[in-house]
C-alpha positions as CSV (number, residue, x, y, z in Angstrom):
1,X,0.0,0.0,0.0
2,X,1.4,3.4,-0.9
3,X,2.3,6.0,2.1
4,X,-0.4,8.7,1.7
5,X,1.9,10.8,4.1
6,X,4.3,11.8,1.1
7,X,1.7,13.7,-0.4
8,X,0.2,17.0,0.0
9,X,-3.2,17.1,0.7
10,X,-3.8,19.8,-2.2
11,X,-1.8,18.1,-4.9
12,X,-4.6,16.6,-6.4
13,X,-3.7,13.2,-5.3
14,X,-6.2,10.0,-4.7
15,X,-5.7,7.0,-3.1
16,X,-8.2,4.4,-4.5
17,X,-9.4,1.6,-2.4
18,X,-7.2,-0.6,-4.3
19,X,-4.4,1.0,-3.1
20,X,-3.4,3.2,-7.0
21,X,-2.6,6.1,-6.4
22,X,-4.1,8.8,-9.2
23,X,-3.3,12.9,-9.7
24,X,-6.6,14.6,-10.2
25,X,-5.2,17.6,-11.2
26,X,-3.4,15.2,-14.2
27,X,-6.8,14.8,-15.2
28,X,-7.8,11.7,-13.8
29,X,-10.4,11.2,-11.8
30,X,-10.3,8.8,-8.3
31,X,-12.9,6.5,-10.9
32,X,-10.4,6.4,-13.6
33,X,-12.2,8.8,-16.4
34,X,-11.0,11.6,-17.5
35,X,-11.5,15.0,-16.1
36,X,-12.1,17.4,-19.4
37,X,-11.1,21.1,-19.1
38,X,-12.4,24.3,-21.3
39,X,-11.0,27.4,-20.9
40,X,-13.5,28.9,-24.2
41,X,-16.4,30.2,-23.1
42,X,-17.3,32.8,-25.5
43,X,-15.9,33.8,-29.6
44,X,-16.7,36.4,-31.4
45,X,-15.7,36.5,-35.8
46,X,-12.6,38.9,-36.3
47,X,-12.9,41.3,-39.0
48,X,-8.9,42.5,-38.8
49,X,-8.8,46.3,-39.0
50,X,-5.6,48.3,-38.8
51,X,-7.5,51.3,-36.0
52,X,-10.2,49.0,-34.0
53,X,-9.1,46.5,-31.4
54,X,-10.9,43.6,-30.5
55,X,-14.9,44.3,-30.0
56,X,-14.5,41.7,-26.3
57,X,-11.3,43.3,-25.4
58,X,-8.2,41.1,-25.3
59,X,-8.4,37.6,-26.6
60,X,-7.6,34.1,-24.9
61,X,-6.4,33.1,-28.3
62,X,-7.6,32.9,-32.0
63,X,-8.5,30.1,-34.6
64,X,-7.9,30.7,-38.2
65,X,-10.5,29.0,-40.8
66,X,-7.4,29.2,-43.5
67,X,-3.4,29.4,-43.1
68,X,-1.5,32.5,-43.4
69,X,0.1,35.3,-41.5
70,X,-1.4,37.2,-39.0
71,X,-0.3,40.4,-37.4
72,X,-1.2,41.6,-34.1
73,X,-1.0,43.9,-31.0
74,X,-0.3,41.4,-28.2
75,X,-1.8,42.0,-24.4
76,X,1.2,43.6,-23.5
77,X,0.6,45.8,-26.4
78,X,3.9,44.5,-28.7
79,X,3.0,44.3,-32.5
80,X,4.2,41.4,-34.2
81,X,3.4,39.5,-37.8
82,X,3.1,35.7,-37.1
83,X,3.7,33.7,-40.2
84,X,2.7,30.6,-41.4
85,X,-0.2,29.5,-38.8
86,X,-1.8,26.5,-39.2
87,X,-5.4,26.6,-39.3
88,X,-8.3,24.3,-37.9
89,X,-6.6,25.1,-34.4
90,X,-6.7,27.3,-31.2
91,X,-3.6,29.2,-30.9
92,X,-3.1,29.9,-27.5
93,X,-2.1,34.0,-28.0
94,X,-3.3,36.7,-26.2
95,X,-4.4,39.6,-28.4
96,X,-6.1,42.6,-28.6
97,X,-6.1,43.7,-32.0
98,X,-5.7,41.5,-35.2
99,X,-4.4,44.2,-38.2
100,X,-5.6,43.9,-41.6
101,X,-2.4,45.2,-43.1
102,X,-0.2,42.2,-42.7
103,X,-3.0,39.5,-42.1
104,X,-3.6,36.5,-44.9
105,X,-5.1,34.0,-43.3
106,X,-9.1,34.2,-42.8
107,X,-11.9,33.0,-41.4
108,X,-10.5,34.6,-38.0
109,X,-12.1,33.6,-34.7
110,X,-11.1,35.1,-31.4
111,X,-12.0,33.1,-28.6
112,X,-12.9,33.9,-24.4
């Protein structure tokens, strides 16, 4: 049987009756499923534009319908083009403005 003592009470740590030991916050439950996480809870379509930020405010990322480049003010309010993103995924980017002047890829989603 494993020593529950080594472990912090807050580390997300489960002893099952069988002795396993399993991380919760690993996402794993004390039953063996999966615990599922989503940080999205809101999106809004980007229309890029080179004077308006974001209509939300700053973003908790972006997904891109098509590939291309896409230049941006960053939270911290840097400016930067990044090329080549893939599309059909969430990139993990806080922004507060997506530029037109610069941008190629489409079908722009920011996401909350």
């Amino acid at each position: 049987m494993a020593n529950i003592n080594l472990y912090s009470p807050r580390g997300g740590r489960i002893v099952r009756d069988d002795g396993t030991i399993v991380n919760e916050a690993e996402g794993i439950r004390d039953d063996g499923s999966q615990v599922v996480y989503s940080s999205v809870n809101d999106a809004i379509t980007v229309t890029p534009s080179d004077s308006s930020n974001l209509s939300k405010g700053i973003s908790k990322g972006f997904y891109l319908g098509a590939s291309g480049n896409v230049k941006v003010d960053l939270a911290s309010g840097t400016t930067i083009t990044l090329n080549s993103l893939a599309a059909g995924v969430i990139h993990p980017i806080a922004v507060k403005k997506v530029h037109a002047t610069g941008t190629t890829a489409t079908g722009i989603v920011a996401v909350y």
